[in-house]
VEXSEVO-785223 format. One line per field, with one value per residue (C-alpha): x, y negated, z negated; residue number from 1. Coordinates in steps of 0.1 Angstrom, whole numbers. Each point is the difference from the previous one (the first is absolute). Example, Ala and Ser with C-alpha at 12.3 -4.5 7.8 and 13.67 -1.06 7.14 Angstrom:
VEXSEVO-785223
xx = c(123  14) $
yy = c(45  -34) $
zz = c(-78  7) $
n = c(1  2) $
END
This chain:
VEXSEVO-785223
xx = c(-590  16  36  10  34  11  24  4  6  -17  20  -7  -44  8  15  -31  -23  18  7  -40  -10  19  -15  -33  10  -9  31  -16  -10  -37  -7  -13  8  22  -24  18  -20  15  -18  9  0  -35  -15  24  -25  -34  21  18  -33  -18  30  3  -39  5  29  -23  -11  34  29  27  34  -14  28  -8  17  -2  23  8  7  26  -2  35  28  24  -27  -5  34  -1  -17  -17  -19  -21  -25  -24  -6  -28  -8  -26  -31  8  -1  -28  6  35  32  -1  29  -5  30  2  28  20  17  16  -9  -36  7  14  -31  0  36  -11  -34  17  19  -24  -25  -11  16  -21  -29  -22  6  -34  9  -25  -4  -30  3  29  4  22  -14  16  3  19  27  2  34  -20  -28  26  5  -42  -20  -28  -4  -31  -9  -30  -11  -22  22  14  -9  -14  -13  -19  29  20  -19  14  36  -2  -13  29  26  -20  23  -13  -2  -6  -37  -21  -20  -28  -4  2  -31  -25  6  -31  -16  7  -5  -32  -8  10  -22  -29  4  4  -35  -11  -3  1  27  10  -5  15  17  -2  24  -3  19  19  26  37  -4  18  -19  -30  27  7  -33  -12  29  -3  -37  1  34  -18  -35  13  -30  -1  4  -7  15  -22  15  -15  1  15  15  17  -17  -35  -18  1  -31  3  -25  -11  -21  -23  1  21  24  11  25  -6  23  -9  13  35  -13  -28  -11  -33  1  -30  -7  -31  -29  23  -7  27  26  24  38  29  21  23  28  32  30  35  8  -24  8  38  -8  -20  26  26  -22  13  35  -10  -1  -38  -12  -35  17  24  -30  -19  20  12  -34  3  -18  0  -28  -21  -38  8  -16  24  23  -23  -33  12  14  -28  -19  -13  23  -31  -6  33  4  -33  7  32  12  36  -3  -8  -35  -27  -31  -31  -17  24  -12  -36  16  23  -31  -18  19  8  -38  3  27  -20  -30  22  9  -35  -11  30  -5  -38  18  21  -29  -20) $
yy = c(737  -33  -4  -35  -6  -35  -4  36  22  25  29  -12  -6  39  10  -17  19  31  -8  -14  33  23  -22  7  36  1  6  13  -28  7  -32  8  -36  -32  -27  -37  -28  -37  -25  -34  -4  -15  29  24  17  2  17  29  1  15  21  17  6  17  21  20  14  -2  2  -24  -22  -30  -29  -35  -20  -41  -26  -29  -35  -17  -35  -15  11  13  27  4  11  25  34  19  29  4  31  15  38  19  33  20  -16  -39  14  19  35  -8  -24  -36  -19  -44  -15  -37  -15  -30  -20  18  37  -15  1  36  21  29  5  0  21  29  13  5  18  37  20  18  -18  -24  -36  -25  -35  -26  -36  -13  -39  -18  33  -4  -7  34  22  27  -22  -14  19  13  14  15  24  13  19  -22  -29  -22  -36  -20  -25  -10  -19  -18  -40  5  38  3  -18  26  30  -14  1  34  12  -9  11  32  32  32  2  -32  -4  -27  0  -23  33  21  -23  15  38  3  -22  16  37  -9  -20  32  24  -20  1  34  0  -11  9  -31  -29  -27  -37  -30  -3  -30  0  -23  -9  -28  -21  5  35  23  31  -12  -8  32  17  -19  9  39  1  -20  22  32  -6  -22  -27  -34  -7  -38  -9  -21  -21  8  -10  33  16  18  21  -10  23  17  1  22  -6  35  12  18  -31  -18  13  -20  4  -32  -3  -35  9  13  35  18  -2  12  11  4  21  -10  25  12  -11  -22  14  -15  12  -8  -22  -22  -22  21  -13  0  32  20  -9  2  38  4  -16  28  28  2  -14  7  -29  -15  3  -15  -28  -4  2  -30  -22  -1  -8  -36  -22  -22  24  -1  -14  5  26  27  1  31  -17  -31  19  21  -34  -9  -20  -24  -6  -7  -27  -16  2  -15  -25  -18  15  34  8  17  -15  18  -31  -16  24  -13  -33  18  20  -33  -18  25  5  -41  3  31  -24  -32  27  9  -31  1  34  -12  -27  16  23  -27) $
zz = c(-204  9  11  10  20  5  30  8  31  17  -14  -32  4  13  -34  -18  19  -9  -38  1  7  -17  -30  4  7  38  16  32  29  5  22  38  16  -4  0  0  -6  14  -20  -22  -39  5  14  -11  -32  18  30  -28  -15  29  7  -32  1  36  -12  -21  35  17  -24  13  -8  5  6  -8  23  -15  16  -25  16  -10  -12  4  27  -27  -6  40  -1  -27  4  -24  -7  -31  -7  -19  -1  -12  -6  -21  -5  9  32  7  16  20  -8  3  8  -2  23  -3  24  -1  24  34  -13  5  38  -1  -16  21  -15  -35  9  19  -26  -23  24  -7  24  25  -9  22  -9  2  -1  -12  -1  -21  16  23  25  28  33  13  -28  19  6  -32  -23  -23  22  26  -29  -6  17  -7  -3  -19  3  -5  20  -26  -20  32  -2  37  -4  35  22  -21  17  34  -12  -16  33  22  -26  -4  -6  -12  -35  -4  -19  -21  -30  17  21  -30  -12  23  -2  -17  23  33  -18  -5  33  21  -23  6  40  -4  -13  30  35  21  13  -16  18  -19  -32  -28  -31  -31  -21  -21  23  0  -7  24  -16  21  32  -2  -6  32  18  -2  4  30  11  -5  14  24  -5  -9  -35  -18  -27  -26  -31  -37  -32  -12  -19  27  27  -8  32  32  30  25  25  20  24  -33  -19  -25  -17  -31  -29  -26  -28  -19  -35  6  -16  12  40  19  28  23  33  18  -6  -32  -34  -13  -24  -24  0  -24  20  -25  2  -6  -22  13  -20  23  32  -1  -16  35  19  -21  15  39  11  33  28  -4  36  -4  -17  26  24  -18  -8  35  11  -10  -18  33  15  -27  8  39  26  8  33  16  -4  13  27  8  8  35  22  8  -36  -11  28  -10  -40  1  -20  -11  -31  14  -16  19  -9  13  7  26  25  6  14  25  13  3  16  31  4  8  22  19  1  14  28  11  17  21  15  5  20  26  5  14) $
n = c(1  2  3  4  5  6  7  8  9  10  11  12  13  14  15  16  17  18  19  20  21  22  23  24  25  26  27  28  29  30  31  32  33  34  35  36  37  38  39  40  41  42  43  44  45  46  47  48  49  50  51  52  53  54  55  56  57  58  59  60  61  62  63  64  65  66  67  68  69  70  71  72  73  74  75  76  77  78  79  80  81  82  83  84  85  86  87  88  89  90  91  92  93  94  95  96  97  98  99  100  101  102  103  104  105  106  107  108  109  110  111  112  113  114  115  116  117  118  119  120  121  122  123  124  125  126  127  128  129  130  131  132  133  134  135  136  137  138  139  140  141  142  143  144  145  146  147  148  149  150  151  152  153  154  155  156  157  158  159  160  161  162  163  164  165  166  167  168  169  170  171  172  173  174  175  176  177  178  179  180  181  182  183  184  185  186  187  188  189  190  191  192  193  194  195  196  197  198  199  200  201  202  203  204  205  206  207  208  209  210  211  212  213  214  215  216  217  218  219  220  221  222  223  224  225  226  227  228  229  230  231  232  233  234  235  236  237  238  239  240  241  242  243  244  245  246  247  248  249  250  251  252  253  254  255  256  257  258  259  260  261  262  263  264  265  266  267  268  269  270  271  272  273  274  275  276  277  278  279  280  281  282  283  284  285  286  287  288  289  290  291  292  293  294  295  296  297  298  299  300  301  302  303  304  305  306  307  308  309  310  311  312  313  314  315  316  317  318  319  320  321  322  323  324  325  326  327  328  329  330  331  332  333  334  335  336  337  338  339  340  341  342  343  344  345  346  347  348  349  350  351  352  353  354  355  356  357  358  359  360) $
END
């Protein structure tokens, strides 16, 4: 069931809802969560698609929030609010409510939103592309308890990573981090397989694709070893070598589909590992409102200490070493201490005839 309203009110998308349901004879509320999604017209259906398909796990009001630009200044002035409510089957298991705003109301959202928020109910605010730098400060997230971005759709995604980082507050999450559940699930089974310690990391995957930032990140946040990142063709995450004291450990994915994964003295076995749609991972994301720790804990890793040699071992190096190896762009090749060694066996050797002197 469809109920349009063309410059309308709050109280009055409230009676639709009401009216919708006794029409379909559900007058009970059965949703579990607000979820409001922040999105254009262009993007505006693939983003209620994916919703309605994850409300069949988690019945929700969804809230479409669309803000219309206005063309000339007379229409800049004049505000507007027109919506669309569904109920029944248009919208999956829950209530769908379409805002579309118009001139200064478009700057006041959260004032339109909150009334129309289940009561007592968590509120999950998403924004499928053009997030906010700092979601909890932004009107509308100041009202969830969680609140989901991706980075993916940023135009610089891994410069992205960086922002989300300093602006992190929890509940604050990302759908490129959804992306590799499956991936780090299955990475950490197949360590526990094993019964040795990992040395050096390498990730690959296609470029401009924080899901493999972030991959690298954790592992290299976790196991506290270096960890390379390597460019692919994709699509995606393409494969994962962990390098360990019992051999290679490697997770290649090539197809977008099915993986293999192979443990050194272990025959090599193939696991489901395919691309998710959008409809999936917010569902996952709908499973916890709690703060995301290990997110938290990644992300602020940085994507600045990727491919480098962690602070400890660099640390635990020898003073004479480190003063022998170093360089203006502070790498420690191996090779620039065999000259140092050289040439103070030539001073020693200058030295010798002069002792040999003032004995005589």
């Amino acid at each position: 069931m469809k109920i349009d309203l063309t410059d309308t009110t709050a109280g009055e998308i409230n009676k639709a809802l009401v009216q919708g349901r006794r029409a379909i004879g559900t007058p009970a509320v059965g949703m579990v969560l607000t979820l409001v999604i922040v999105t254009d017209e262009e993007n505006a259906y693939d983003a209620l698609k994916a919703a309605n398909d994850a409300s069949r796990e988690h019945p929700s009001r969804t809230l479409v929030v669309i803000k219309r630009i206005s063309r000339t200044p007379r229409d800049r002035t004049h505000s507007r609010l027109d919506a669309e409510v569904r109920v029944g089957a248009e919208a999956g298991t829950g209530e769908t409510v379409i805002l579309r705003l118009y001139g200064e109301v478009s700057q006041h959202a959260d004032s339109v939103v909150l009334p129309l928020l289940l009561p007592d109910a968590p509120v999950v605010v998403w924004w499928p592309v053009n997030a906010p730098l700092d979601p909890a400060k932004d009107p509308l997230g100041a009202l969830a308890q969680r609140r989901v971005t991706d980075t993916y759709t940023a135009e610089e995604p891994v410069r992205e990573l960086t922002a989300r980082a300093d602006a992190y507050t929890p509940g604050d999450t990302d759908l490129s981090w959804t992306r590799i559940t499956p991936w780090r699930s299955m990475l950490a089974a197949a360590l526990d397989q094993v019964d040795c310690r990992v040395q050096a990391v390498e990730v690959e995957g296609e470029a401009f694709n924080p899901s493999c930032e972030l991959l690298a990140m954790w592992l290299a946040d976790r196991l506290d070893v270096p960890v390379r990142r390597s460019p692919s063709a994709g699509p995606g995450l393409t494969g994962v070598r962990m390098d360990t004291t019992c051999g290679p450990i490697t997770l290649d994915r090539a197809d977008g589909s099915l993986a293999t994964l192979s443990i050194k003295g272990q025959p090599a076995r193939a696991a489901a590992l395919k691309r998710r749609d959008t409809a999936e991972l917010i569902a996952e994301e709908l499973r916890r409102l709690d703060p995301d720790d290990t997110y938290a804990s990644a992300l602020r890793y940085g994507v600045d200490r990727l491919n480098t040699v962690p602070e400890q071992e660099a640390s635990a190096s020898t003073p004479d070493s480190d003063s022998a190896s170093a360089s203006p762009d502070g790498a420690q090749p191996a090779a620039a201490k065999a000259p140092a060694k050289k040439a103070t066996s030539s001073r020693a050797a200058k030295k010798a005839p002069s002792r040999k002197a003032s004995a005589k």
